[in-house]
N, C-alpha and C positions, 0 to 999 in steps of 0.2 A: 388360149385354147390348149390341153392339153392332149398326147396324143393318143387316138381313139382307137389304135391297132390290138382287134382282138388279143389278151392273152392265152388263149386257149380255143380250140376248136369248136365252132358252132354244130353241135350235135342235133338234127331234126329228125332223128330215128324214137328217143325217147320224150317224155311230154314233160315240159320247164314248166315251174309256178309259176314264173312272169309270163310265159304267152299265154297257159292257161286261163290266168288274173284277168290277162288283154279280152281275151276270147268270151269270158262272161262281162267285161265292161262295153263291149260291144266293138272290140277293136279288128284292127284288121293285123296286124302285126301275128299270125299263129300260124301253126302248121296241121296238117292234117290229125297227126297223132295227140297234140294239145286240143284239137275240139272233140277228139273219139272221146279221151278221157274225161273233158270239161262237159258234156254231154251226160256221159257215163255219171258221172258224180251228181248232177242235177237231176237225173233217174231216180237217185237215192235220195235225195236233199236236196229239194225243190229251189228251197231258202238261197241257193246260196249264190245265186245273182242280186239277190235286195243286199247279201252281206256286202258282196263286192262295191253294190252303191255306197252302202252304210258306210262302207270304210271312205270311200271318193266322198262324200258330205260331210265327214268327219275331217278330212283333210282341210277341206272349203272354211269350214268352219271354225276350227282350232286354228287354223293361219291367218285368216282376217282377224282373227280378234285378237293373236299374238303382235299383229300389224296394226290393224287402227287403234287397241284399246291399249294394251303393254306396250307400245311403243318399239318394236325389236324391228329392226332394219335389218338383222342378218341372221342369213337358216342354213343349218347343216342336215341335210336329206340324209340319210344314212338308207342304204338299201332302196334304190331311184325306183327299180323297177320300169317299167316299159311305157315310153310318153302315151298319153292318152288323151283325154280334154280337162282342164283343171288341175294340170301341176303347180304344183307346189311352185315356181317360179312366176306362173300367171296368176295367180292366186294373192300371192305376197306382192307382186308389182301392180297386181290392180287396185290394191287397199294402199300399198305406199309405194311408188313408181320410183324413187330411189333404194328399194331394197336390197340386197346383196343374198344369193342363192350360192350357194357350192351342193352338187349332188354326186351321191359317191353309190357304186357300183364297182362287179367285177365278173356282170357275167357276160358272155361275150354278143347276144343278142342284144342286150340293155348298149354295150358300148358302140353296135354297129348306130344302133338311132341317137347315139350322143349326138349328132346333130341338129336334130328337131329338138333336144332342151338348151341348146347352147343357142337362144334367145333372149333379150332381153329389152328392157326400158332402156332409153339414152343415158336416163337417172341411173339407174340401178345397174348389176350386171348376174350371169349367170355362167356358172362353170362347171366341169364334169372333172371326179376325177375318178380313174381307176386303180380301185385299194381295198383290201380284205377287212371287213370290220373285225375279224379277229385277232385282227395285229393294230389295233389302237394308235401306237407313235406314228411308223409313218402316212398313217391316214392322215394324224392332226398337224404332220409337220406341211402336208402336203392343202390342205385347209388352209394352215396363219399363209399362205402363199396370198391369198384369196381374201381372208375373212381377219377382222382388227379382235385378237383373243381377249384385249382390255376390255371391249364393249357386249354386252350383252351380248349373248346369241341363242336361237332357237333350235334344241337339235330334237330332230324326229326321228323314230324307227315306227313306221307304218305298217302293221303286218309282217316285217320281215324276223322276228327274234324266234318267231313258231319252227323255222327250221331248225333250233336250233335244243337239247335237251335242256331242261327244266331243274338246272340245280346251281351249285351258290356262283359256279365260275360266270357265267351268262349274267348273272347279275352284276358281281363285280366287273363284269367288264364295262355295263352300263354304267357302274358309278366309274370306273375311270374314265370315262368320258365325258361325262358333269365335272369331274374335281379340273380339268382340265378346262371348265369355263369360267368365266367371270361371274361375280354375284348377281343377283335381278337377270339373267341367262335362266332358260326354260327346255322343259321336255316333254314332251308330246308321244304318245306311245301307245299304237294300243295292239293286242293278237287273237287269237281265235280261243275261244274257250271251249270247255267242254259241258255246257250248259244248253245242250239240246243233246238226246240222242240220234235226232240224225245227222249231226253233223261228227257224232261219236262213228257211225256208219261211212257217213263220208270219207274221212280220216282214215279209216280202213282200206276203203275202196284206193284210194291216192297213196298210200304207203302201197300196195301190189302192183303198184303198176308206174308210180313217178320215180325218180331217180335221186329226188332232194326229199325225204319224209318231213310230216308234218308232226309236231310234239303240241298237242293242247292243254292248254292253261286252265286251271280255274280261276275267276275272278278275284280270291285273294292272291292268286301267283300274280296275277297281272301287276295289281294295287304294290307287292313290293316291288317294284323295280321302281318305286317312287319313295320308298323309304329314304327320308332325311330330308326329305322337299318338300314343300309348301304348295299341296295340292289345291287347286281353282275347285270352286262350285260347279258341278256338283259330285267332285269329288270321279272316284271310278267307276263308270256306268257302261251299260249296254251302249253302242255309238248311237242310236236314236234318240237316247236320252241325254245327249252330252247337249244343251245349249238348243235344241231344237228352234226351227225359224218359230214365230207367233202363225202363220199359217200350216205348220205341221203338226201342233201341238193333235190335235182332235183325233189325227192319225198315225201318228206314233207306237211301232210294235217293237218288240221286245227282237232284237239281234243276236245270234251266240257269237260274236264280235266285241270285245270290252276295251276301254279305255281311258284316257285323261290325259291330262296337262297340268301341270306343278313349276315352281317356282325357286330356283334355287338361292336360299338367303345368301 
């Protein structure tokens, strides 16, 4: 276990994406000023509690099949975010109970609940660390701790890349973080688009008022950050449309949430 002492002061005066995130997945982890604002934004953008699912059954779904059908026993969580029901460590250890999780964060909310993901199977194990996805090496030095870099591995950024601007450095940094995995090693990624106007409204409302902005993607921004990988069927879709169960099919709507899963040769 590694150590879970805030780096920085827990600030509950202004509203965090992650307890905001929490507060429309129905979590109890938020503060008052996270449900004014999470409130506030759903005024505008009704949608944007079904996104919040969308991404959570996106997660369910791209990890079990990374699990039972690709066979990947080990996942690198980049941007944990705030436990909720169906993390990425219950998820991967329910489809293969020897799985291997490392989840990486560094905001200081996320690292007070590193305790409730530092669970796991007998088989498998689960680890936290705290590390700035912007500085790549010693994230990964602080991973091979953790995780065997010969062996596949499955690494995800889940809604977290939106905080960040929309130009070639963002990407490159994603690809250093693939060139740093082994071949048959996968990516899983998906962030908010600008393919609804009210979540173009949304977006606005949450830049005047949160402290981390939000930058939206079009769906071909999305789709490169998988350039040079061997994208799954059915390729980059709205997250309702990624693999949907057979009993969803019939009700299936369009998300401004886009994503995928690719394959690195």
């Amino acid at each position: 276990m590694t150590d879970t002492t805030p780096s920085a002061p827990l600030d509950t005066s202004v509203p965090h994406s992650a307890r905001v995130w929490n507060y429309w997945l129905g979590g109890k982890d938020h503060y008052p000023v996270d449900r004014e604002l999470g409130e506030q934004i759903e005024q505008a953008f009704p949608e944007i509690a079904d996104i919040a699912r969308a991404d959570r059954q996106f997660i369910i779904r791209s990890v079990t099949h990374l699990a039972e059908v690709e066979g990947i026993r080990q996942f690198l969580d980049i941007g944990t975010g705030l436990p909720t029901a169906n993390n990425t460590h219950e998820v991967a250890q329910a489809a293969a109970p020897d799985a291997k999780v490392v989840y990486v964060d560094n905001d200081p909310m996320v690292l007070t609940h590193a305790r409730a993901l530092l669970t796991s199977t007998p088989e498998g194990s689960t680890h936290y660390i705290d590390a700035d996805l912007l500085n790549p090496e010693p994230l990964l030095a602080q991973a091979r701790e953790h995780l065997d870099f010969t062996q596949p591995i499955a690494l995800t950024f889940m809604g977290t890349l939106v905080h960040y601007p929309v130009d070639e450095n963002i990407y490159a940094l994603v690809r250093t973080y693939m060139e740093a995995l082994p071949s048959g090693s996968f990516l899983a990624l998906n962030d908010s688009t600008d393919t609804s106007q009210q979540i173009i409204d949304a977006a606005v409302a949450w830049n005047e008022n949160a402290a981390l902005p939000i930058h939206l993607r079009s769906p071909k921004q999305v789709e490169a950050y998988f350039e040079g990988l061997e994208l799954l069927e059915p390729g980059v879709v709205s997250l309702p449309f990624w693999r949907p169960e057979s009993s969803e099919v019939g009700d299936v709507r369009e998300a401004a949430q886009y994503g995928g899963v690719a394959r690195k040769p």
